[in-house]
C-alpha positions in Angstrom: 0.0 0.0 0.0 1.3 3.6 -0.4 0.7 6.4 1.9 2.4 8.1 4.6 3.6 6.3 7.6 2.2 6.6 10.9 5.3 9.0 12.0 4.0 11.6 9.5 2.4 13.9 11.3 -1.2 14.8 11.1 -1.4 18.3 9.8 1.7 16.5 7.5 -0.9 14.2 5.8 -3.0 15.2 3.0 -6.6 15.5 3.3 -8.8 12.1 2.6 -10.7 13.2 -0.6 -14.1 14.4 -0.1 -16.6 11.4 -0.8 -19.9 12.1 -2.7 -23.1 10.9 -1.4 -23.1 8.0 -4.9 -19.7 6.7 -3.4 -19.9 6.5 0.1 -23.4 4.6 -1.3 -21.3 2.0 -3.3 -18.9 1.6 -0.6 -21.1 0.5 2.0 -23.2 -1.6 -0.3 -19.6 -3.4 -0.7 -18.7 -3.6 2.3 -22.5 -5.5 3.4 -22.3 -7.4 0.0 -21.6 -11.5 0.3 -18.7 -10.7 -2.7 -17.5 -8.7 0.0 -17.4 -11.9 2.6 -16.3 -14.4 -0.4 -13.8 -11.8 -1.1 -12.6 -11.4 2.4 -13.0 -15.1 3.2 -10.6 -15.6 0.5 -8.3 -13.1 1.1 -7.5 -14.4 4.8 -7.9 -18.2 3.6 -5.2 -17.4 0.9 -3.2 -15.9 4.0 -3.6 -18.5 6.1 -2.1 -21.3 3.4 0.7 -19.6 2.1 1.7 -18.9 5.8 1.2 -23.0 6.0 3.0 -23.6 3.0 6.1 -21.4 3.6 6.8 -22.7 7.6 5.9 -26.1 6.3 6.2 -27.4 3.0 7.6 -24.4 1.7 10.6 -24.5 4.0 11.6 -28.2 3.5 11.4 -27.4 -0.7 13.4 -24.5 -0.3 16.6 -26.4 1.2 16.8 -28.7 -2.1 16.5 -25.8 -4.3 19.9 -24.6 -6.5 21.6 -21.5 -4.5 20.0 -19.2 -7.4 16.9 -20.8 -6.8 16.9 -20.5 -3.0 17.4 -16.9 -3.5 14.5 -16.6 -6.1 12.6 -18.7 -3.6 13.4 -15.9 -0.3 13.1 -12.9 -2.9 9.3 -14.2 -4.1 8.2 -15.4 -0.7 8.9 -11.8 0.5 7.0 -10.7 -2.3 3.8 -12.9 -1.9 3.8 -12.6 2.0 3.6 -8.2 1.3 1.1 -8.5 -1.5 -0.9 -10.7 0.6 -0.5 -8.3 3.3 -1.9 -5.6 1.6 -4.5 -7.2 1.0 -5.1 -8.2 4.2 -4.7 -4.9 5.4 -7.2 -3.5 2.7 -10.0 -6.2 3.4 -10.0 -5.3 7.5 -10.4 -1.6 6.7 -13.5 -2.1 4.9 -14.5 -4.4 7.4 -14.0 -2.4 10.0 -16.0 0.3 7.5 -18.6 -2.0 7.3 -19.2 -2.6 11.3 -18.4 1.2 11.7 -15.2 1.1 13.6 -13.6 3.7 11.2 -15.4 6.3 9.8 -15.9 5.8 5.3 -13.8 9.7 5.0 -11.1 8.1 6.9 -11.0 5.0 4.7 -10.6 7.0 1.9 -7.2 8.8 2.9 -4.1 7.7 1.0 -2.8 5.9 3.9 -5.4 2.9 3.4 -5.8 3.1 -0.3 -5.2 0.3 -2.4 -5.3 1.9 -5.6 -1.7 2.8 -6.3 -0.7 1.6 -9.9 2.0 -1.6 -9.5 3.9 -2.1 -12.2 4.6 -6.2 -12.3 7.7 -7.5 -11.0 10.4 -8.6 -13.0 11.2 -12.4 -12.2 14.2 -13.3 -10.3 16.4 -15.2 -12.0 15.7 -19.2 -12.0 12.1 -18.4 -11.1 11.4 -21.5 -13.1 12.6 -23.6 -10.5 10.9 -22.9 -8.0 7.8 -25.1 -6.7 4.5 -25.7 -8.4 2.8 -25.0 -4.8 4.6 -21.8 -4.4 4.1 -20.5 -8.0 0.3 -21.3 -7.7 0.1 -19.3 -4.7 1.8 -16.5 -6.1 -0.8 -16.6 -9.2 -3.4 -16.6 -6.5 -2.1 -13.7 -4.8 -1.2 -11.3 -7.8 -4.7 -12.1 -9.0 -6.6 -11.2 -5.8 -4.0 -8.2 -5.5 -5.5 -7.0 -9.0 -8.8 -7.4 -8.1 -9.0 -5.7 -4.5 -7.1 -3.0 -6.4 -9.6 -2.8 -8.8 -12.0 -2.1 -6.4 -10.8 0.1 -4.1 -10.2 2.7 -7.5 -13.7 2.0 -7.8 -14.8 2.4 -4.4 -12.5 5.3 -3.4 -11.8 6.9 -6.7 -13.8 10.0 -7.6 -12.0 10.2 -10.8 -12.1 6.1 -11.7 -13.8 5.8 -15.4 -17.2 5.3 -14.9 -18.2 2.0 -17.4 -18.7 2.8 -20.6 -22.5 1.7 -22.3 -22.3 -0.5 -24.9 -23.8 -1.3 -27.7 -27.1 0.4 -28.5 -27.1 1.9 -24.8 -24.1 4.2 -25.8 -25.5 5.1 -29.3 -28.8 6.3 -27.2 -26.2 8.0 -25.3 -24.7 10.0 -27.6 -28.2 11.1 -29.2 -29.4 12.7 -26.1 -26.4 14.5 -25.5 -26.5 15.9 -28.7 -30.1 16.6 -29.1 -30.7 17.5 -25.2 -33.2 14.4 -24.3 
């Protein structure tokens, strides 16, 4: 997540970004929705295995990797266990949200956002060799990352692209904002 750290001071901080009444409507739809629960459910269930996996199986795998492939195994288990973290971290504020613990305006500041664009990481070197059970979890992960990304730009987002109509709903579109209708 990106944001200021807790050391910033307050007046430091920039203001959460003021939430129209349409937003802070879609937000706590969300946050009561049962995609939210599957999506949280899975979230801390995906937490809960890798953290399985890597003191368990994980571990003994690692020890009969190649050195280069020990590495790659350390430098990607630090990546999954911060993406899933984020994630994590992302899923209890809008739980918290949701059981009104924390306020929707303070959800919103940078310091909980989710939204900051990641480019992919570039793959350490003998990546390949690493284990099936590991690289499945870190598909897992980078696909939940993506999705809780995409909606906390749509949750939080004022200037998120609203979806475009299709088909004959955009042509009726464009006819009334030329004509007025």
């Amino acid at each position: 997540m990106r944001g200021m750290t807790e050391t910033t001071p307050p007046e430091a901080r920039p203001a959460a970004p003021a939430l129209d009444a349409e937003q802070v409507r879609r937000i706590m739809e969300f946050a009561r929705s049962e995609v939210f629960d599957r999506t949280y459910a899975e979230g801390m269930g995906l937490v809960e295995e890798t953290a399985a996996y890597l003191d368990g199986p994980g571990r003994a795998a690692s020890k009969r990797l190649s050195r280069t492939a020990a590495l790659a195994y350390a430098g990607e288990s630090m990546r999954l266990t911060t993406r899933l973290m984020q994630v994590a971290s992302w899923l209890l504020v809008q739980r918290a949200v949701r059981d009104g613990e924390i306020q929707i305006r303070d959800a919103a500041d940078e310091k909980y956002r989710f939204s900051a664009r990641r480019r992919p990481d570039d793959p350490f070197a003998a990546a390949d060799e690493l284990p099936g059970e590991l690289k499945e979890l870190i598909r897992q992960s980078e696909s939940l990352f993506e999705r809780v990304r995409r909606l906390d730009e749509t949750m939080y987002d004022p200037k998120a692209p609203e979806e475009a109509p299709a088909g004959a709903a955009a042509q009726l579109a464009r006819l009334r904002d030329a004509f007025g209708g």
